[in-house]
C-alpha positions as CSV (number, residue, x, y, z in Angstrom):
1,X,12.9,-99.0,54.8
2,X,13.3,-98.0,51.1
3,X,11.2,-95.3,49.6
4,X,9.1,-97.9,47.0
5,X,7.8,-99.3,50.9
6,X,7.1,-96.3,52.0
7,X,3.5,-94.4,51.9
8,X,2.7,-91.4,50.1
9,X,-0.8,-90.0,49.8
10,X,-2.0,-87.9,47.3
11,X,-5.3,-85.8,48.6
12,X,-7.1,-84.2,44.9
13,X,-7.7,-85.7,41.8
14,X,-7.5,-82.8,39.4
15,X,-4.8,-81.9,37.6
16,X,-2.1,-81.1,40.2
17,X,-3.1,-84.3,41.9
18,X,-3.1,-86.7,39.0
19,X,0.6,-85.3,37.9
20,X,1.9,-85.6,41.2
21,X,0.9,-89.3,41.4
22,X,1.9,-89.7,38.1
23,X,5.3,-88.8,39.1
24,X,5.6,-90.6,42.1
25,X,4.8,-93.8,40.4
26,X,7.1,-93.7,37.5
27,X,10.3,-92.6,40.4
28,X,8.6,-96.3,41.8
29,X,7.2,-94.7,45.0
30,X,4.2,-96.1,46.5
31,X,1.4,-93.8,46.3
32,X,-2.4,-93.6,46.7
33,X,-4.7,-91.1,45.3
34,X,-7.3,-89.8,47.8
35,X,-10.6,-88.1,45.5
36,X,-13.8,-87.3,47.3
37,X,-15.6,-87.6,43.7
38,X,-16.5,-90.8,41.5
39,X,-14.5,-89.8,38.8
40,X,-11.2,-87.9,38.6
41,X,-10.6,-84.6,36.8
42,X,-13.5,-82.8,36.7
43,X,-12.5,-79.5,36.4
44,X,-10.0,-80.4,34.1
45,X,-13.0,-81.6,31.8
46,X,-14.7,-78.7,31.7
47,X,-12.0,-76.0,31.5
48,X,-11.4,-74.6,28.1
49,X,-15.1,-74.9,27.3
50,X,-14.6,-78.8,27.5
51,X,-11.1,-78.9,24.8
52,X,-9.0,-78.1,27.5
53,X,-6.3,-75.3,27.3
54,X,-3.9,-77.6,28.7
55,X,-0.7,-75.4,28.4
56,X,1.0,-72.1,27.2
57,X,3.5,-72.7,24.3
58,X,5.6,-69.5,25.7
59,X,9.4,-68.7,26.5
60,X,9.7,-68.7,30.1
61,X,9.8,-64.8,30.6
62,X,6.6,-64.8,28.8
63,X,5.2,-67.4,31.4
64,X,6.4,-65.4,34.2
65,X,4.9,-62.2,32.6
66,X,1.7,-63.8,32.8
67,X,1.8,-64.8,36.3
68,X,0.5,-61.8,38.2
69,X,0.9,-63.2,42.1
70,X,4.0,-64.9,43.5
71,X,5.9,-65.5,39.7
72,X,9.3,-65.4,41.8
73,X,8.2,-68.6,43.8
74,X,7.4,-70.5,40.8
75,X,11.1,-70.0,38.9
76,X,12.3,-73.0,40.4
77,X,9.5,-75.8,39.6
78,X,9.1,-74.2,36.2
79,X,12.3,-74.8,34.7
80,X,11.9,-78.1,36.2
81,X,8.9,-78.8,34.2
82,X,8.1,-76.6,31.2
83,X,5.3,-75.9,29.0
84,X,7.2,-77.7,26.5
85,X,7.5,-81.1,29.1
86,X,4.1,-80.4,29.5
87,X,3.8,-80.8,25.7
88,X,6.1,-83.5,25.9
89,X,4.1,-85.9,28.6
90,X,0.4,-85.5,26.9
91,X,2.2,-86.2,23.4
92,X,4.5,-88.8,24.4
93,X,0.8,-91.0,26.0
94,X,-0.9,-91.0,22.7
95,X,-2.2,-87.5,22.9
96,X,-1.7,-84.9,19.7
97,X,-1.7,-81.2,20.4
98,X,-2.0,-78.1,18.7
99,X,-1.2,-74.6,19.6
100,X,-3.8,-71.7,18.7
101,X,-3.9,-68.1,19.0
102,X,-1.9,-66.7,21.9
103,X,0.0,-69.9,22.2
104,X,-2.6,-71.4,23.7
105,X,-1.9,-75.1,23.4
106,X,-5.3,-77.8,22.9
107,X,-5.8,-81.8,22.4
108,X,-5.9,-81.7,18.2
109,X,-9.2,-83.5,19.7
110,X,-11.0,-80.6,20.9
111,X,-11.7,-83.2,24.0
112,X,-10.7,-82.2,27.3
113,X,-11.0,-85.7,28.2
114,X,-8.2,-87.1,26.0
115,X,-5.8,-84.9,28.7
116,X,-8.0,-86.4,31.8
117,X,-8.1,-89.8,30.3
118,X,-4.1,-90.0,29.5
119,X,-3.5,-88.7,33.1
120,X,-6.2,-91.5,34.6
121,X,-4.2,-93.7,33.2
122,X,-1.0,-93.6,34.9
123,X,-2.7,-93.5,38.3
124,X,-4.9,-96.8,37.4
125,X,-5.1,-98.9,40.5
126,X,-3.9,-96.2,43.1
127,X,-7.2,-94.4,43.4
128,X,-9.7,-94.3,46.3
129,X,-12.4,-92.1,45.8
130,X,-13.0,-91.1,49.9
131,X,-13.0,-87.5,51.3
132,X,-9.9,-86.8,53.8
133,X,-11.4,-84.8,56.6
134,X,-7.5,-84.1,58.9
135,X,-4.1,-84.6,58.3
136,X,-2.4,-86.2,60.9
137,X,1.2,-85.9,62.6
138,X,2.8,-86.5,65.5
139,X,6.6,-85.3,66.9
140,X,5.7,-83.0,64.7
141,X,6.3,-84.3,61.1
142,X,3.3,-85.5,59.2
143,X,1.8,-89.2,60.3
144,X,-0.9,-90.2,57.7
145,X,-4.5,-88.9,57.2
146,X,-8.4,-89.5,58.4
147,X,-10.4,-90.6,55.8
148,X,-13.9,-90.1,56.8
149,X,-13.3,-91.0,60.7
150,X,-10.7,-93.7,59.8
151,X,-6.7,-92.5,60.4
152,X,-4.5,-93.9,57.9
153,X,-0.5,-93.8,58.6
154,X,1.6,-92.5,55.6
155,X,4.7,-91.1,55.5
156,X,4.4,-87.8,53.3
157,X,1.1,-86.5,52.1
158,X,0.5,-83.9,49.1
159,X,-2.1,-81.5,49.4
160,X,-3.7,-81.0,45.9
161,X,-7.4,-80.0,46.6
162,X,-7.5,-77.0,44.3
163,X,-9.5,-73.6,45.3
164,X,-13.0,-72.4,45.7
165,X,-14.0,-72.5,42.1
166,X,-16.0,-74.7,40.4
167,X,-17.1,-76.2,44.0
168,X,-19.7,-78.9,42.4
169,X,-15.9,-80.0,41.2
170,X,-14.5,-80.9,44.4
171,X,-13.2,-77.5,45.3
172,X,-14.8,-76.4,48.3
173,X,-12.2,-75.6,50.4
174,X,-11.2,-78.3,52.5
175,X,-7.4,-77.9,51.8
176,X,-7.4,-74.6,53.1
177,X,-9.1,-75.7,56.2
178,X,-6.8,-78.6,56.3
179,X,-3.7,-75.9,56.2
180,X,-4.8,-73.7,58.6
181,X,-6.1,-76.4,61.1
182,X,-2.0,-77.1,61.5
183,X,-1.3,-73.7,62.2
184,X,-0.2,-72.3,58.3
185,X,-1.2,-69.2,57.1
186,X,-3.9,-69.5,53.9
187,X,-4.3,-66.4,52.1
188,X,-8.3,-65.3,52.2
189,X,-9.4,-66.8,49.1
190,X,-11.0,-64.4,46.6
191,X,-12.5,-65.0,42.6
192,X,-10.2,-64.4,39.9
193,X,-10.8,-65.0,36.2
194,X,-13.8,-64.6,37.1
195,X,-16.7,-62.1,35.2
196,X,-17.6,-58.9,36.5
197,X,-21.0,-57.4,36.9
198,X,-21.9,-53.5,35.7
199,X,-25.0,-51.4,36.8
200,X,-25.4,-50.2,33.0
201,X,-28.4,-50.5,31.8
202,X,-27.2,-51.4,28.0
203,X,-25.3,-54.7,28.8
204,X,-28.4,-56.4,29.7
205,X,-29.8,-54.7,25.8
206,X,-26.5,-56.4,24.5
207,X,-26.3,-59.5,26.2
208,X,-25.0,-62.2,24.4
209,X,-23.0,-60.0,22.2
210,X,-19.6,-61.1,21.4
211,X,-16.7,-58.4,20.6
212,X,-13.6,-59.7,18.8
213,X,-10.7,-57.6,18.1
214,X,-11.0,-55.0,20.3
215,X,-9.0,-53.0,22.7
216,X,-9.7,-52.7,26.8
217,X,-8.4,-50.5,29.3
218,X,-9.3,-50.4,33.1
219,X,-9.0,-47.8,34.9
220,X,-9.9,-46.2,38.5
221,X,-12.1,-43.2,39.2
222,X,-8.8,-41.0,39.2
223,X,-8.0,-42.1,35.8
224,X,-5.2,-44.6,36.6
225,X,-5.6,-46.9,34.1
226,X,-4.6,-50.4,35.8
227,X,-4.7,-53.2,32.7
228,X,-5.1,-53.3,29.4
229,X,-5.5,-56.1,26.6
230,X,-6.3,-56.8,23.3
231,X,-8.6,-59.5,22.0
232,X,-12.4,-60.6,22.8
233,X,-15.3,-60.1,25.3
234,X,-18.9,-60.3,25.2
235,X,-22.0,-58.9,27.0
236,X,-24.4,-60.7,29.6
237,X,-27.3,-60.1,31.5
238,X,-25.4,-59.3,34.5
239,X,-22.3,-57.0,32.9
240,X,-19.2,-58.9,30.7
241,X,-17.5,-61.6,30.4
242,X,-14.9,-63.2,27.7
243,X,-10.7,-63.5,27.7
244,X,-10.2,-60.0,28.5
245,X,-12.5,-59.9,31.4
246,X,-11.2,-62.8,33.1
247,X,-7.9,-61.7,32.3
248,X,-8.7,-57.8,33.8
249,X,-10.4,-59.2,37.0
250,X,-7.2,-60.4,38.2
251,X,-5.9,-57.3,38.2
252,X,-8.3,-55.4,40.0
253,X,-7.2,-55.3,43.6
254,X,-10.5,-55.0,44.7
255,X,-13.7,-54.4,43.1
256,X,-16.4,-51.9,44.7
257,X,-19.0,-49.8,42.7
258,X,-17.9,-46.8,41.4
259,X,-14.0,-47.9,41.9
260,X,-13.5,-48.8,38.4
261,X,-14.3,-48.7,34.8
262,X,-14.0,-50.1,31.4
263,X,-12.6,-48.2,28.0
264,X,-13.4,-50.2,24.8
265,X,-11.5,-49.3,21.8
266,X,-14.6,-50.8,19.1
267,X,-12.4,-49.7,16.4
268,X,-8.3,-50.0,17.5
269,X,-7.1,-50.3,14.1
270,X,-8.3,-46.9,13.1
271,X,-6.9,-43.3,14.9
272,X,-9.6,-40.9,15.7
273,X,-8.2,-38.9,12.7
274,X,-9.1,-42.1,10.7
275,X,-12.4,-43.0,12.2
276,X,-13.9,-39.4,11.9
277,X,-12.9,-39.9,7.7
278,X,-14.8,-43.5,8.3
279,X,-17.3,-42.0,9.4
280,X,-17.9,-39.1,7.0
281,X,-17.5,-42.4,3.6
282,X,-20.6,-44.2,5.8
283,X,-22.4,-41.4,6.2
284,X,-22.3,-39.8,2.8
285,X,-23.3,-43.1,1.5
286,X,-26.8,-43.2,3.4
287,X,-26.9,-39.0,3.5
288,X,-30.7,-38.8,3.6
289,X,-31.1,-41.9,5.8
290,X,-31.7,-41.4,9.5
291,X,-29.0,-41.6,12.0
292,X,-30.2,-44.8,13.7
293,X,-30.1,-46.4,10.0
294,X,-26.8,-45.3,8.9
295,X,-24.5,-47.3,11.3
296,X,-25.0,-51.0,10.0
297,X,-22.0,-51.5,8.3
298,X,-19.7,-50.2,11.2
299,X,-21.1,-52.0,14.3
300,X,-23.4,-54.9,14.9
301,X,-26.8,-54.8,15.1
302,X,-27.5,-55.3,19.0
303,X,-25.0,-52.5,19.5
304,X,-26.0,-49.9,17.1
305,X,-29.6,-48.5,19.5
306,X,-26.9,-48.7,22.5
307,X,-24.8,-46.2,20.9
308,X,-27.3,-44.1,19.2
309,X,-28.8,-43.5,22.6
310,X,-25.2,-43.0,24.4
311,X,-24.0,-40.4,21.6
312,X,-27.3,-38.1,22.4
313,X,-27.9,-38.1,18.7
314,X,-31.2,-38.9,17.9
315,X,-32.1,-41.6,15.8
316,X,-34.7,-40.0,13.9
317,X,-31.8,-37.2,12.9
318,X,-30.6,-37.1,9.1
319,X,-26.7,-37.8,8.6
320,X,-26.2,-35.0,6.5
321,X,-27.1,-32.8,9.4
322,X,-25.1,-34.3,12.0
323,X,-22.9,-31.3,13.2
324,X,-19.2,-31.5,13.5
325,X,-19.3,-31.6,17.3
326,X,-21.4,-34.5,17.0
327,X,-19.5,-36.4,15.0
328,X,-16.5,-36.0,16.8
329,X,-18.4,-36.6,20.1
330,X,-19.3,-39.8,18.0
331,X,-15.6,-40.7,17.7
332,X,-14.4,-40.8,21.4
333,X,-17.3,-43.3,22.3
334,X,-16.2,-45.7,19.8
335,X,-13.1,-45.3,20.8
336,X,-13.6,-45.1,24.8
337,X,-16.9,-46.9,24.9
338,X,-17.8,-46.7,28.8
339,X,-18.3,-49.6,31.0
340,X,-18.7,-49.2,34.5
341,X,-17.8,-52.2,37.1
342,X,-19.6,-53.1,40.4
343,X,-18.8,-56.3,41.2
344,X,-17.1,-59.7,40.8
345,X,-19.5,-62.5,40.3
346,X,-19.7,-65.2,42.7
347,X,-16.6,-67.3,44.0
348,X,-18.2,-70.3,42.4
349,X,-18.2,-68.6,38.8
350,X,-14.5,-67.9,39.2
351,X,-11.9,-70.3,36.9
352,X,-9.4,-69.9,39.4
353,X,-9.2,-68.4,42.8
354,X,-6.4,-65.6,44.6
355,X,-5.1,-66.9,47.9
356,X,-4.6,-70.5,49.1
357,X,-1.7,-71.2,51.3
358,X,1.1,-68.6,51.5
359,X,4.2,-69.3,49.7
360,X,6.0,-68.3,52.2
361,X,5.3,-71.4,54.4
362,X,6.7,-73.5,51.5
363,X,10.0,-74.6,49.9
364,X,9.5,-73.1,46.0
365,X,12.3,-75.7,45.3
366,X,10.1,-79.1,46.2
367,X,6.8,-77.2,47.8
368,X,7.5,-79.0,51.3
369,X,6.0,-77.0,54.0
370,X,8.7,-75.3,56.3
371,X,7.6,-75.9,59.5
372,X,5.6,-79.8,59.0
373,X,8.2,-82.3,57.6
374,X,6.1,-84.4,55.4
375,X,3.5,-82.2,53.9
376,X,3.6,-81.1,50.3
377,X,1.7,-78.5,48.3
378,X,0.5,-78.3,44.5
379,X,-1.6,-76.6,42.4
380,X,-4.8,-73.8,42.9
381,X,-4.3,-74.6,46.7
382,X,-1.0,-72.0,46.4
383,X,-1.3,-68.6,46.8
384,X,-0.5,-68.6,43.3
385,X,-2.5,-67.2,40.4
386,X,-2.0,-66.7,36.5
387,X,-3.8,-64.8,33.2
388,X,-6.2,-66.9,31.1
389,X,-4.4,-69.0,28.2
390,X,-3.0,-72.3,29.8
391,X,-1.2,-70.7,32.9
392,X,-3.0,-71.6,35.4
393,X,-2.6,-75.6,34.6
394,X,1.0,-75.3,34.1
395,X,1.3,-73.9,37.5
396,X,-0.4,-76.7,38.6
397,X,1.9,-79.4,36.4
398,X,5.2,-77.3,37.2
399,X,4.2,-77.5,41.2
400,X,3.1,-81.0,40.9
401,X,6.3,-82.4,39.2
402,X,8.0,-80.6,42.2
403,X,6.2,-81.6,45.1
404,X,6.5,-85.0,44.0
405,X,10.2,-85.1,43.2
406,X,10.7,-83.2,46.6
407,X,8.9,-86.1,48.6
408,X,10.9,-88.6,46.7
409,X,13.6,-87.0,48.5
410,X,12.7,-86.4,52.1
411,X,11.8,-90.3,51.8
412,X,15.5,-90.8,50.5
413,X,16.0,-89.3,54.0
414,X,14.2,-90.8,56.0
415,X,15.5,-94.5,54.5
């Protein structure tokens, strides 16, 4: 029996799935896609705000430096596949791209549907949009699947079913279950890139306030400080959001009140030396104004009450006779504006998700499980998580491209 008659299932049409079928068609394998939703790529058509950061246009120590769990595991299917193959497929199916700030790399479209739509294509005809419930096996090696009640024999089987984020997407958790049913060990799944909640009164004054340009540190109680960035964030009801948030809540081990903190750097550009000399030009052009009137031209508007009240000045108070102490009291909460962190929001607000099988029941070289000839891995089902900026879909490509390529070869095995 050659490998084009044997049977390979595909279980998750998002982006891990739709590469790996993709793959397995072109090396002439047959394949069926299993997706328990009407219409493929859902998450993919909504990530990015709906452009879809489809890649990171990076070296590959820069890709590795932005993969915070498990990078080691990925070297392997990464060179393999590339940001720049990535690139390569999406451009090579009628698909421009552009890279932005950060190297993050978009459709020239804007559409995040251009990148589901060119992938859609190449698995035309191989779909069936049913929800696996088991995977089967028997002498030990994997045998096919149930769909719904209904077994199905295949020959190799890639798991592709994503995390717990986004569950009105599809990912709800069944691969994990699937995994552990047959005796793997799945990582407890947690939120990552996800926001993070505050009990402070003044983001809820703030909230829809966006901050570009500024600098972010996290730090613990003790004063380690954990991460820091550069770049944009913004206010909500609940606490903050934005790049740096998402970024930041993957590197927070775990997240209880009172355990950790935010430091904003409003004004990075600027020493302390060189904000206090800002400060004195602003204020000696509105000298007789009052202090709550004098601060337009350094901050905006929704912020300016937040930090008259947080600098215990009052308002009412005339610049010219703000004190020294004040004013340099003024200084370090610009420059370590306090944000205090309770909380991650829900597992359903999260981009991605920590946890997910453990890599070390898999081959990083083709993602075949160990211990169950047959079954395959890709994608958010890993324990395997990157920053925001395109990461997060390349693992998924990179992993995809290898699990498919590494079933193309236990079939050469098995033929």
């Amino acid at each position: 029996m050659t490998s084009s008659t044997m049977r390979v299932a595909v279980v998750g049409g998002g982006a891990a799935g739709l590469m790996a079928a993709s793959r397995l068609r072109s090396l002439g394998i047959a394949v069926t896609l299993f997706e328990r939703n009407d219409r493929l790529g859902r998450k993919l058509a909504i990530t990015g705000k709906g452009r879809c950061n489809v890649t990171n246009n990076c070296t590959p120590e820069e890709f590795f430096a932005n993969v915070p769990t498990n990078a080691r595991f990925l070297f392997s299917s990464y060179r393999r596949f590339t940001a720049q193959d990535t690139m390569a497929f999406f451009e090579e199916r009628g698909v421009p791209l552009k890279t932005e700030r950060g190297n993050r790399v978009f459709p020239v479209s804007d559409r995040a549907f251009d990148i589901v739509d060119a992938l859609a294509a190449e698995v035309k005809g191989c779909v069936v949009h049913r929800r696996v419930s088991t995977i089967l096996t028997a002498e030990g090696r994997v045998s096919g699947l149930c769909v719904g009640d209904k077994p199905m024999p295949f020959d190799a089987v890639i798991l592709c079913t994503g995390g717990l984020s986004y569950p009105k997407t599809g990912s709800d958790g069944d691969g994990h279950r699937m995994a552990a049913s047959l005796g793997l060990d799945v990582i407890p799944a947690r939120p990552s890139l996800v926001p993070i909640e505050s009990p402070d009164w003044f983001c809820a004054a703030m909230q829809g306030l966006s901050l570009k340009n500024v600098a972010l540190r996290v730090e613990t109680v003790e004063g380690k400080t954990v991460y820091t960035d550069f770049g944009e964030m913004m206010f909500t009801h609940f606490g903050v959001t934005g790049p740096m948030i998402l970024s930041a809540s993957s590197m927070i081990p775990e997240l209880s009140p009172h355990r950790y903190r935010l430091l904003l750097d409003l004004k990075p550009a600027l020493s302390e030396k060189e904000l206090d000399h800002r400060l004195l030009s602003d204020f000696s052009k509105n000298i007789n104004r009052d202090f709550g009137n004098a601060l337009g031209a350094l901050l905006p508007a929704k912020m300016i009450p937040v930090i008259v009240t947080l600098s215990g000045i009052s308002a009412a108070k005339k610049v010219n006779a703000i004190t020294r102490e004040e004013r340099h009291a003024l200084v370090t909460l610009l420059k370590a504006f306090p944000v205090r962190l309770s909380r991650f929001r829900p597992i359903d607000e999260a981009i991605i998700t920590k946890g997910g099988v453990s890599v070390k029941e898999l081959n990083p070289k083709t993602m075949a499980c160990k211990t169950i000839p047959g079954l395959f891995f890709a994608g958010e089902i890993l324990d395997v998580d990157a920053y925001t900026g395109g990461f997060n879909l390349q693992i998924a490509f990179s992993t995809a491209i290898s699990a498919a390529e590494g079933v193309a070869d236990y079939l050469g095995g098995l033929s």
